[in-house]
C-alpha positions as CSV (number, residue, x, y, z in Angstrom):
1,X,134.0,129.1,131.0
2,X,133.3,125.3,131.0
3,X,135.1,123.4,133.4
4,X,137.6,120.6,132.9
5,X,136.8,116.8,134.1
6,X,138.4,114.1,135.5
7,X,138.5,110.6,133.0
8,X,140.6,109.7,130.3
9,X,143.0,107.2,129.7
10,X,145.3,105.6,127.1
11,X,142.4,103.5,126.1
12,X,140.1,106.2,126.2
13,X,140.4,109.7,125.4
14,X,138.8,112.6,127.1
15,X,137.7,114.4,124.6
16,X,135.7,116.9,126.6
17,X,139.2,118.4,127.9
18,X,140.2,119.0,124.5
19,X,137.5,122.3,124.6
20,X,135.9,122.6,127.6
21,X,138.5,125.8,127.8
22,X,137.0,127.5,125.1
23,X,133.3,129.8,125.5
24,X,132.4,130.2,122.2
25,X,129.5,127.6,121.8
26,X,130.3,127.4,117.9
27,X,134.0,126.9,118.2
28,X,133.3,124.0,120.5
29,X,130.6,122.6,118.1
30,X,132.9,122.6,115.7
31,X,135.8,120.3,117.8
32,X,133.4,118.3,119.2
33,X,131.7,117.2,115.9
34,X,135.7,117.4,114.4
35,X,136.3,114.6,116.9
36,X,133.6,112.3,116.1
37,X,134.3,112.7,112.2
38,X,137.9,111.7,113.0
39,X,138.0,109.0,115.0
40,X,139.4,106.2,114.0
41,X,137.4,103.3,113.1
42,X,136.7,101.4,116.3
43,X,134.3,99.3,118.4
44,X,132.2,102.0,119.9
45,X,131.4,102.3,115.8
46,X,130.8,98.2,115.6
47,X,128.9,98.7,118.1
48,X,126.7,101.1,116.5
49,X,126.5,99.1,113.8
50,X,125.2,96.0,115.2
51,X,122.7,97.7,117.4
52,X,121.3,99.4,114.2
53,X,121.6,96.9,112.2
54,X,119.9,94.2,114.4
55,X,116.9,96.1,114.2
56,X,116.7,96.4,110.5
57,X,117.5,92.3,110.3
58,X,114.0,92.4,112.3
59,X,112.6,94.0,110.0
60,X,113.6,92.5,106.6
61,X,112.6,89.4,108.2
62,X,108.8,90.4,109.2
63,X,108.5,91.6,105.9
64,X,110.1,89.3,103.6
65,X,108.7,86.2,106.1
66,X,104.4,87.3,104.9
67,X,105.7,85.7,101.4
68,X,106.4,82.5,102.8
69,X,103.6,82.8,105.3
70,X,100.7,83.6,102.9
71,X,100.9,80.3,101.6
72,X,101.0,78.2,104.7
73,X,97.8,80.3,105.4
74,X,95.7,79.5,102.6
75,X,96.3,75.9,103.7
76,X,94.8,76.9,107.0
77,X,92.2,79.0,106.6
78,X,90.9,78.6,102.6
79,X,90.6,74.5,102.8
80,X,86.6,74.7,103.5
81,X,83.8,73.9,100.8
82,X,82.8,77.3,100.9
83,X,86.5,78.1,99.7
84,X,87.2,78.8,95.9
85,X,87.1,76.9,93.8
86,X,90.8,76.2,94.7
87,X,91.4,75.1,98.2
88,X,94.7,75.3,100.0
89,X,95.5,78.6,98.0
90,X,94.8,81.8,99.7
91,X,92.5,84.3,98.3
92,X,94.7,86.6,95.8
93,X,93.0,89.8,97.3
94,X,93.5,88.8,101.4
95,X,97.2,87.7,99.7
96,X,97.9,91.3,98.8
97,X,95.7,93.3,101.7
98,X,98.1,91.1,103.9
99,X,101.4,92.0,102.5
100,X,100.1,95.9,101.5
101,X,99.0,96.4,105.0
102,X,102.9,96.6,106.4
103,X,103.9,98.5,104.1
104,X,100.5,101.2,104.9
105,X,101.8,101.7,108.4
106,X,105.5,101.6,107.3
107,X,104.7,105.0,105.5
108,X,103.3,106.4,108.5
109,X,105.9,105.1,111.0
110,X,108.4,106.3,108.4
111,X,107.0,110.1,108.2
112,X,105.8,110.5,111.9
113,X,109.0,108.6,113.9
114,X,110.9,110.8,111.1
115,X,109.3,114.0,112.3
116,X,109.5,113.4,115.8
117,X,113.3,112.6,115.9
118,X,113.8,115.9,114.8
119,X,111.6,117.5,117.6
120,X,111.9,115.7,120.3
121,X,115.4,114.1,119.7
122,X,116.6,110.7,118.5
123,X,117.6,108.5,121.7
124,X,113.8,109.5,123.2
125,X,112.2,107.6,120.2
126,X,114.8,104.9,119.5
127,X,113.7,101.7,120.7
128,X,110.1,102.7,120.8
129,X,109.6,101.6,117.7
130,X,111.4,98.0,118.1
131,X,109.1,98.2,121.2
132,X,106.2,98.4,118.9
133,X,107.4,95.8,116.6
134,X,108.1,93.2,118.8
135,X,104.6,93.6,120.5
136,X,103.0,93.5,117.2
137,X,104.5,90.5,116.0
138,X,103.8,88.2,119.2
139,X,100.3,89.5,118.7
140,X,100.2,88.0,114.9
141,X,101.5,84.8,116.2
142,X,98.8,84.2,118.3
143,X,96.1,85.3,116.1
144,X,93.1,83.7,115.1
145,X,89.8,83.9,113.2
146,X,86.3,84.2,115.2
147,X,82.8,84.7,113.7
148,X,82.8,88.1,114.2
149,X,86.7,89.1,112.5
150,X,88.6,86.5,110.1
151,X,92.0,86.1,110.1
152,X,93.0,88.3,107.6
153,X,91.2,91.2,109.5
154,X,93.6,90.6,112.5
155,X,96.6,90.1,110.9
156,X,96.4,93.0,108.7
157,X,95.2,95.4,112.0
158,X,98.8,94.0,113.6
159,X,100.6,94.4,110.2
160,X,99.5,98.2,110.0
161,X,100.9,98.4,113.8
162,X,104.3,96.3,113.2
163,X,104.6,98.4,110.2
164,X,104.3,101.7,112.1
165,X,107.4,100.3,113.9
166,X,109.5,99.7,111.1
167,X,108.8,102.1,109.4
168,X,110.1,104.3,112.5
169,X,113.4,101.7,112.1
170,X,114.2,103.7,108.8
171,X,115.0,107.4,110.0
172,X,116.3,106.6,113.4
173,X,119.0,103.6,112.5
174,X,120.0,105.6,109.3
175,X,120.7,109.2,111.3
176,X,121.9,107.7,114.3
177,X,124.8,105.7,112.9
178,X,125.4,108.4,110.3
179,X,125.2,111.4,113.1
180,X,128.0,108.6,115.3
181,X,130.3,107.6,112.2
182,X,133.5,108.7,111.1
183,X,133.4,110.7,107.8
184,X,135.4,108.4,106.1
185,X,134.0,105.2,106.2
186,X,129.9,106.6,106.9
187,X,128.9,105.2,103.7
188,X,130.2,101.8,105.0
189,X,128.9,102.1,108.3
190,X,125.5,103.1,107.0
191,X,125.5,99.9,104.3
192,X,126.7,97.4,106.8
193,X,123.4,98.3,108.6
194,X,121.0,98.0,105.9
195,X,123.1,95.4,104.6
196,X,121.1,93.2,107.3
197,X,118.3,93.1,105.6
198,X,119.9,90.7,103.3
199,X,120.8,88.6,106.3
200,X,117.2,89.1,107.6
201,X,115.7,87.7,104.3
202,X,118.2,84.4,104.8
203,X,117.1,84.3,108.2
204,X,113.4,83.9,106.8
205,X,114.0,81.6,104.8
206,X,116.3,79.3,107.1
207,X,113.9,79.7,109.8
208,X,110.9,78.5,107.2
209,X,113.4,75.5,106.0
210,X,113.4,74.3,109.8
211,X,110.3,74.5,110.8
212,X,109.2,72.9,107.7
213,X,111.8,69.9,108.1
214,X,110.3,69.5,112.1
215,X,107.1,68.9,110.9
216,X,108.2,66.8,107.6
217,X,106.1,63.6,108.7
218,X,103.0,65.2,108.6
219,X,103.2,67.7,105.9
220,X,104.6,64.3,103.5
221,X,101.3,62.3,104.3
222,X,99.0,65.0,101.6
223,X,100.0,65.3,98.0
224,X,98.6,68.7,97.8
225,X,97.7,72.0,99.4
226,X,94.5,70.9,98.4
227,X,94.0,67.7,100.6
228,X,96.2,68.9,103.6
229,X,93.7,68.8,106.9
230,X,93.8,67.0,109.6
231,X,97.5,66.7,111.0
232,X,98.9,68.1,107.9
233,X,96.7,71.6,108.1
234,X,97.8,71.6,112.2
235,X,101.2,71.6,111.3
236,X,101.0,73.8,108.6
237,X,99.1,76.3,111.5
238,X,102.1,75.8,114.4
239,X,104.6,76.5,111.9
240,X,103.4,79.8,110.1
241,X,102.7,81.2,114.1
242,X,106.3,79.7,114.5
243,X,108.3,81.9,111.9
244,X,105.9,85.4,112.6
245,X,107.0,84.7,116.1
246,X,110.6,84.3,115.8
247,X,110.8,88.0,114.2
248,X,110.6,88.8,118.0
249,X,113.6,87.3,118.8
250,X,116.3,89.5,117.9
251,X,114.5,92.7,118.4
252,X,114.2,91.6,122.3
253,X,118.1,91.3,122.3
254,X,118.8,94.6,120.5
255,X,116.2,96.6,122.9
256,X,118.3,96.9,125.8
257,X,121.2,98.7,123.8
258,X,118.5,100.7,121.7
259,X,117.3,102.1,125.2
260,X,120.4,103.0,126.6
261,X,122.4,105.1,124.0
262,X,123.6,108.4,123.9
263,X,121.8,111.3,122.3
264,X,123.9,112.1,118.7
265,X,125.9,115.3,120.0
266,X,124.8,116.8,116.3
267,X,120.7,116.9,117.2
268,X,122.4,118.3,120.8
269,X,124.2,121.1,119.5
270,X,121.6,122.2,116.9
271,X,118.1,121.7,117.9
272,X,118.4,120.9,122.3
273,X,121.4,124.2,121.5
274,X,123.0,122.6,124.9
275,X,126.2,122.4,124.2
276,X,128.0,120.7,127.6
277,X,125.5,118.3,127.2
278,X,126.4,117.4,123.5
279,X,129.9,117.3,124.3
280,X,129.2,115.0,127.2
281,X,127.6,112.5,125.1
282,X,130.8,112.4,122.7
283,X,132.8,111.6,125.4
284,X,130.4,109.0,126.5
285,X,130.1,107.7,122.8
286,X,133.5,107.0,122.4
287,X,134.0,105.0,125.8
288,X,131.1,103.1,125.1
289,X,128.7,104.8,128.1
290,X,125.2,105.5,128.2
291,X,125.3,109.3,128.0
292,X,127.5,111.8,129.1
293,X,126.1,113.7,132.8
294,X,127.7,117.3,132.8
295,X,127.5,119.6,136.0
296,X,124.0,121.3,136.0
297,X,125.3,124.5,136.8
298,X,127.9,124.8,133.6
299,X,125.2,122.9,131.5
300,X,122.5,125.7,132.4
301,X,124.8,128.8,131.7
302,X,126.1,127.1,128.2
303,X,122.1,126.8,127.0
304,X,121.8,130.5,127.9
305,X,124.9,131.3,126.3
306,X,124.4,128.9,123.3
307,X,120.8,130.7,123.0
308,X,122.4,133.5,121.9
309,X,125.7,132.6,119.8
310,X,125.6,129.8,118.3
311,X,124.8,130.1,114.6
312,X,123.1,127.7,113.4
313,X,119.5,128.2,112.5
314,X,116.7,127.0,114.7
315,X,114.3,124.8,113.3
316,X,110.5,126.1,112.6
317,X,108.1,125.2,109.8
318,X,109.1,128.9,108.5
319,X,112.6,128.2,108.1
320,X,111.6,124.5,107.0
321,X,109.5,126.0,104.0
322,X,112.9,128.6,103.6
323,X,115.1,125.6,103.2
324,X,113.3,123.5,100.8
325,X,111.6,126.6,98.5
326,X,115.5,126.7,97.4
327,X,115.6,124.7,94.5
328,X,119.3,123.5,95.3
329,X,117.7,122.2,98.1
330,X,114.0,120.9,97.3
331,X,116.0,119.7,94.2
332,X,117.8,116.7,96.7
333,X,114.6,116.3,98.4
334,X,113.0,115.6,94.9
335,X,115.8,113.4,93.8
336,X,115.8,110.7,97.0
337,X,112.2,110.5,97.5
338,X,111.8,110.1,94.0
339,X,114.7,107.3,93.5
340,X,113.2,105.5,96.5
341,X,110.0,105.6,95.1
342,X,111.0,103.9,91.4
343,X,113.3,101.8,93.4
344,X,110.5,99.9,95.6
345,X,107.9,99.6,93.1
346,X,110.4,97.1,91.1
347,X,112.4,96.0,94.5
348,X,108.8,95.2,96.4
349,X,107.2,93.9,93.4
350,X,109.9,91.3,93.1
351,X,110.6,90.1,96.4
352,X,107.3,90.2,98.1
353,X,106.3,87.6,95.0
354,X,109.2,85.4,95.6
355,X,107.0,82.5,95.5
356,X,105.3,83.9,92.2
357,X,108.5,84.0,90.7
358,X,109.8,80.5,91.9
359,X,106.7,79.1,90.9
360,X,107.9,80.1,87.2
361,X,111.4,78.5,87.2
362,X,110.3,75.3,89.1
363,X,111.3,76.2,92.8
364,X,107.4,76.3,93.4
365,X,106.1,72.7,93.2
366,X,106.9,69.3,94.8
367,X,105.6,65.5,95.1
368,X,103.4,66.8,98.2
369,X,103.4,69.7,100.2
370,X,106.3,68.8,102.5
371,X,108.2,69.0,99.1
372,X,106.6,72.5,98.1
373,X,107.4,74.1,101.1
374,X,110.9,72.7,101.3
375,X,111.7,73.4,97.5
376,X,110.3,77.2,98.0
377,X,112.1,78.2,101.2
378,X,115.3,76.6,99.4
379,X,114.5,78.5,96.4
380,X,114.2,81.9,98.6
381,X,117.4,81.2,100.2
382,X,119.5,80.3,97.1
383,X,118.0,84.0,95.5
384,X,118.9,85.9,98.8
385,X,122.4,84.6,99.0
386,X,123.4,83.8,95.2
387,X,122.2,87.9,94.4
388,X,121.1,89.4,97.5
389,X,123.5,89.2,99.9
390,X,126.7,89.5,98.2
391,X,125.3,92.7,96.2
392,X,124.4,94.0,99.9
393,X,128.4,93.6,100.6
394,X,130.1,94.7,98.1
395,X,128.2,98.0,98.2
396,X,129.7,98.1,101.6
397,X,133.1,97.7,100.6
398,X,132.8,100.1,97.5
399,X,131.0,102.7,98.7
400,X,133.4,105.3,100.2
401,X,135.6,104.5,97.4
402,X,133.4,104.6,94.1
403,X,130.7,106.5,95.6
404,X,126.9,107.1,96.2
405,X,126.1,108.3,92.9
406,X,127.9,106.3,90.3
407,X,126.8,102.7,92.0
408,X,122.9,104.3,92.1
409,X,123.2,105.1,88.4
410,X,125.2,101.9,87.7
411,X,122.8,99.7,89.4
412,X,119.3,101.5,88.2
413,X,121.3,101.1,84.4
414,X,121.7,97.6,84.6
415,X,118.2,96.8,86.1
416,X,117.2,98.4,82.9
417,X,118.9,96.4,80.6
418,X,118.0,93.3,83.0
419,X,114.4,93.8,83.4
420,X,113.9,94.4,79.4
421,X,115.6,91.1,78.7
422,X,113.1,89.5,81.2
423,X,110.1,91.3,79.6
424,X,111.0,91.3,75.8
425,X,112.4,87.8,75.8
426,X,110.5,86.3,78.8
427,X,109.3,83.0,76.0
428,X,113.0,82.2,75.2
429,X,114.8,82.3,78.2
430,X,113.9,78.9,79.9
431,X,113.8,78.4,83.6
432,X,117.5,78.2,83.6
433,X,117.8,81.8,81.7
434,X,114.8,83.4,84.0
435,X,116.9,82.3,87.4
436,X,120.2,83.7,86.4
437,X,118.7,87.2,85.6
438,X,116.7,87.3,88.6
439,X,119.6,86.6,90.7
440,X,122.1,89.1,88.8
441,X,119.0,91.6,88.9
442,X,119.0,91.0,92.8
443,X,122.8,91.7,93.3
444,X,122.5,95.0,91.4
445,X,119.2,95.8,92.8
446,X,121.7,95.8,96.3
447,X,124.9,96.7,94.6
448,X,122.9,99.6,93.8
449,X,120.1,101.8,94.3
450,X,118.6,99.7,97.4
451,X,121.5,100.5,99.9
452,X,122.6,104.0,98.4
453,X,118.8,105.5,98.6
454,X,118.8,104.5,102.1
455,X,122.8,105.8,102.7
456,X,122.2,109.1,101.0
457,X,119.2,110.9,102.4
458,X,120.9,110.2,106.2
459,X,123.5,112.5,105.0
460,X,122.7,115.3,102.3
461,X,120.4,117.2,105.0
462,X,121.1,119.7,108.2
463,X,120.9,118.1,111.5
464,X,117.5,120.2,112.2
465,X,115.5,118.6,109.2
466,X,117.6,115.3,108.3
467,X,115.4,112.5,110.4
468,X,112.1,114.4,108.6
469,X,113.8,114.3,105.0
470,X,115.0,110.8,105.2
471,X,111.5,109.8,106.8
472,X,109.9,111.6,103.9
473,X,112.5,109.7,101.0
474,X,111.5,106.6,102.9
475,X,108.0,106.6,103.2
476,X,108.3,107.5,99.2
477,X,109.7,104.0,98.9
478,X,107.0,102.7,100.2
479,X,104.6,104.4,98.8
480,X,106.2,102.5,95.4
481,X,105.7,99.3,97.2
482,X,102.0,99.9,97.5
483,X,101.9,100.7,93.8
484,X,103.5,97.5,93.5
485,X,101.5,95.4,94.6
486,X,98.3,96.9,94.7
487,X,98.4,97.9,90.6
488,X,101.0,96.3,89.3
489,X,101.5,93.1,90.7
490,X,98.0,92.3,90.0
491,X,98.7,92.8,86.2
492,X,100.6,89.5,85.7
493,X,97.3,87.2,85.8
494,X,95.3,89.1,83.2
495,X,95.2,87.5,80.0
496,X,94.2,83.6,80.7
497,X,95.8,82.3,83.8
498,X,96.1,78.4,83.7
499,X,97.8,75.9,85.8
500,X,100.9,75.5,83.5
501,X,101.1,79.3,83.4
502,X,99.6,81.2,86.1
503,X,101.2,84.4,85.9
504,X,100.7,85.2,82.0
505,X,101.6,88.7,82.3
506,X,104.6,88.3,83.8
507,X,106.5,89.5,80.7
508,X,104.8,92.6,80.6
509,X,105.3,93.5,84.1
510,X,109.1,92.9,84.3
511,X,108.7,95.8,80.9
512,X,106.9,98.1,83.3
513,X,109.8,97.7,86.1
514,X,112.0,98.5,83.4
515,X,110.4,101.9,82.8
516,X,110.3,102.7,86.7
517,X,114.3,102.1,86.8
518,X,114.7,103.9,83.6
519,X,113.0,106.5,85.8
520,X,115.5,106.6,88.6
521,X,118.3,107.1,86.7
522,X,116.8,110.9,85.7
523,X,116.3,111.4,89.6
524,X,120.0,110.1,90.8
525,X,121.0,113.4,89.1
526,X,119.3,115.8,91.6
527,X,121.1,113.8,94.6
528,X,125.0,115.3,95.2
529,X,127.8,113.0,95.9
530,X,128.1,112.7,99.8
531,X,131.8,110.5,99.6
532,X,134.1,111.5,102.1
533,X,132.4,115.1,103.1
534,X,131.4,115.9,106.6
535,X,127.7,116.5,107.5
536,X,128.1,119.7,108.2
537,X,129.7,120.3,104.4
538,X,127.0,118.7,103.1
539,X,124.8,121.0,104.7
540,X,126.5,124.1,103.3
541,X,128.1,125.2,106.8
542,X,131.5,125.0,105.7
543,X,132.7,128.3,104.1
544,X,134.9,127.4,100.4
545,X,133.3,124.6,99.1
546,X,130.5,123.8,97.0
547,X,127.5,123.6,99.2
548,X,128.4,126.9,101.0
549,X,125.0,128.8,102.5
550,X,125.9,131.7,104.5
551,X,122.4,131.0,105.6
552,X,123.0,127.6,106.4
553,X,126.6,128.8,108.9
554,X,124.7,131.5,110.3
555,X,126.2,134.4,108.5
556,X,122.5,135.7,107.5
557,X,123.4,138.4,104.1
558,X,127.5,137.6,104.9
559,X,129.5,136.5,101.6
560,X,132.3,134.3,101.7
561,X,135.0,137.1,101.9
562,X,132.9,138.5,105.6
563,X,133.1,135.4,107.5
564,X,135.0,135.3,110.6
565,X,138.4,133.1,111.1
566,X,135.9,130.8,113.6
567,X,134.2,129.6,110.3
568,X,137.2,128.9,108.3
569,X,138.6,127.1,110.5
570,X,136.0,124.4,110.0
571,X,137.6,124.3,106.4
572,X,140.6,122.2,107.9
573,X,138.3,119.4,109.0
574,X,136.8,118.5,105.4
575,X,137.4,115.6,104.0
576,X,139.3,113.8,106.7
């Protein structure tokens, strides 16, 4: 029998008391994990949030910041004679190599952090990958051409590397702080995290806006890109190494507490099978502790014991092909990689072209190139917070309410309707008309299927497989983003690209983007509702409801009517 500890008090509870009477290792899963989906809303969750959520403000900001750096490059680096035949601007093909590289090593940071947070467990690999990106990012700040590798070369090796570390962000943040958060307000917890993306992309653009005003006598004395060299082309080099390097800055703040959490008592109780160790690290959760240190003597005998009774199944790449072979299963899998995929081909095509799309309503241009900087990094900031942001928010507030699938469907409807408009009656909207429907098509793209396809895959999978699955819908993402911009985006300049319109195709891709939302709203109809249900009912432990898989709670062949009293017990802890 587990033995009882000292600690507790009115400010904290010791929840480890509340079962450390009771042997059976699935009874005291059951009041550990009760616990944690009960708790009242309180710092130790703010706190999971920000740490979480610092991270993915890192990363919005490294990616959204390439769009504003590309073009402070091409001032740099394509200003010789033996540029084309337009200096100043960068090449269209290092333009896209640069931005497509992050998202190459995102898809592989994505799949292999995702996999090896299900092996190896989540705390071991969180903060590695901030590691990684902070590293990679002081590395693109002070990088430089040489005759034997040009720029482009080295900043798309570092990309590919930074990438790898967001891409590890994705999984990690999204099962940690859904494995941590209450079951009634996960869905809020989960969106104020990715909501800092949003606040990421401001940050970009703010920190652009600066460093551009700092260096507004120089930049003022050239007209254009064109003529920028001397002073104006050193500037323009200190202050694109300026805002890469800042991306480091709030990833070296956030590392400390990435480092030092607790491992989620869920991936404790059902892949490490130790239970005095998982209910250790509730305790330690909820008083705000590193992690929980349970006698090695009681910790030892409950693995043994848990070895052999608890009833959840192990993981394996046999019981992985089990699981997913189900069509009620594969189906979900299907439905979020495949929503995240249609999502990011329109989301990425968009906002990694900010300055594309600027260009065409005016925010693009300027009396010299102090002007052109300053009227684009305005111009990014006024999309981010007129659509971006407040869409980001007011998922968050809606989403335990409304739920998952009805703002998915809601948003990839309306991007429908939006993006058509753009495409069909591109000629008669006027720069006035083409701003407003970007910005409403960036507050649905966020009050929709941008913050639920990242929500919903960190909860609609068991414990064993969820970090894989959400690393898998993630990397399908962006996979879309690739398509994007490597055969899509490339479609607005055929035709006859001049200087008055540069982007002749435009029309005809917003039509395309269209089709690819269209898309998602035929695979948010594989994905279930995950408002309000525990993990655990989501994953079809729960005997009585829905999802039930006698596989899934460990009763092998069992029906419903053959499970123990220990099961149904969990049926008094839905919905709480």
């Amino acid at each position: 029998m587990a033995q009882r500890t000292a600690g507790g008090n009115a400010a904290f509870h010791n929840f480890h008391n509340d079962y450390a009477h009771i042997a059976d290792p699935n009874e005291r899963r059951r009041l550990a994990l009760a616990e944690i989906d009960k708790a009242p809303f309180g710092w130790y969750h703010i706190r999971a949030i920000v740490v979480a959520g610092i991270g993915f403000f890192t990363d919005a900001y490294d990616i959204f910041a390439v769009g504003l750096v590309t073009t402070m490059l091409g001032v740099v680096y394509w200003h010789t004679a033996a540029s084309p035949s337009k200096p100043g601007y960068i090449d269209s093909s290092a333009d896209t190599a640069i931005k497509v590289a992050t998202s190459g090593g995102t898809v592989m940071g994505q799949v292999g952090f995702g996999i090896l947070a299900d092996i190896v467990g989540r705390k071991r690999m969180y903060g590695l990958e901030l590691i990684i990106i902070i590293f990679a990012t002081l590395a693109q700040a002070l990088s430089s051409n040489s005759p034997s590798m040009s720029i482009v070369g080295v900043i798309i090796f570092w990309r590919v590397i930074m990438g790898i570390g967001i891409g590890g962000d994705y999984p990690l943040s999204s099962i940690i702080t859904s494995e941590f958060a209450t079951t009634k307000w996960r869905g809020a917890m989960m969106g104020s995290v990715f909501a800092m993306q949003g606040i990421g992309q401001f940050a970009a653009g703010i920190v652009a806006l600066c460093v551009v005003a700092g260096f507004k006598d120089s930049l003022s004395t050239a007209k254009t890109v064109g003529v920028c060299d001397g002073d104006c082309a050193e500037s323009v080099d200190k202050m694109w190494r300026i805002i890469i390097g800042f991306g480091a800055v709030p990833g070296c703040i956030a590392l400390y507490y990435r480092l030092t959490i607790p491992e989620t008592p869920r991936f404790t109780f059902d892949v490490a099978r130790d239970p005095e160790k998982a209910g250790e690290d509730t305790k330690a959760y909820i008083q705000g502790k590193h992690e929980g240190h349970p006698d090695e003597i009681t910790r030892v005998n409950g693995i043994a014991s848990a070895e052999q009774s608890l009833t959840v199944p192990k993981a394996s790449w046999r019981d992985f092909m089990r699981y997913y072979m189900q069509w009620k299963n594969g189906k979900v899998l299907l439905g979020t990689a495949g929503s995240w995929f249609f999502l990011d081909v329109a989301f990425y095509g968009l906002s990694l072209n900010n300055s594309v799309i600027l260009q065409e309503i005016g925010y693009a241009s300027g009396a010299n190139v102090y002007q052109t900087f300053y009227n684009t990094a305005v111009g990014n900031i006024i999309i981010v917070c007129a659509g971006a942001i407040p869409g980001y928010w007011v998922t968050v507030a809606t989403v335990d309410t409304i739920g998952r699938k009805p703002i998915q469907y809601g948003g990839f409807a309306m991007l429908t309707i939006l993006f058509c408009i753009i495409g069909f009656a591109y000629d008669k909207l006027g720069t006035k008309g083409l701003l407003a429907l970007y910005v409403v098509s960036q507050f649905f793209f966020n009050f929709g299927p941008n913050a639920t396809t990242f929500i919903v895959p960190g909860e609609c999978f068991p414990t064993r497989y969820r970090s894989t699955s959400h690393g898998l819908s993630a990397a399908s993402g962006k996979v879309g983003s690739i398509v994007a911009q490597v055969v899509i985006g490339p479609l607005r300049i055929r035709g006859n690209p001049t200087t008055a319109n540069p982007s002749p195709w435009l029309n005809h891709v917003m039509e395309i983007y269209a089709l690819f939302m269209l898309c998602g709203i035929a695979t948010t109809t594989l994905i279930p509702e995950t408002k309000r249900k525990t993990l655990e009912e989501l994953a079809g432990e729960v005997p009585g409801t829905p999802n039930y898989d006698p596989m899934e709670a460990g009763m092998g062949g069992k029906g419903s009517n053959e499970v123990s009293e220990r099961d149904m017990g969990v049926e008094g802890d839905r919905n709480v």
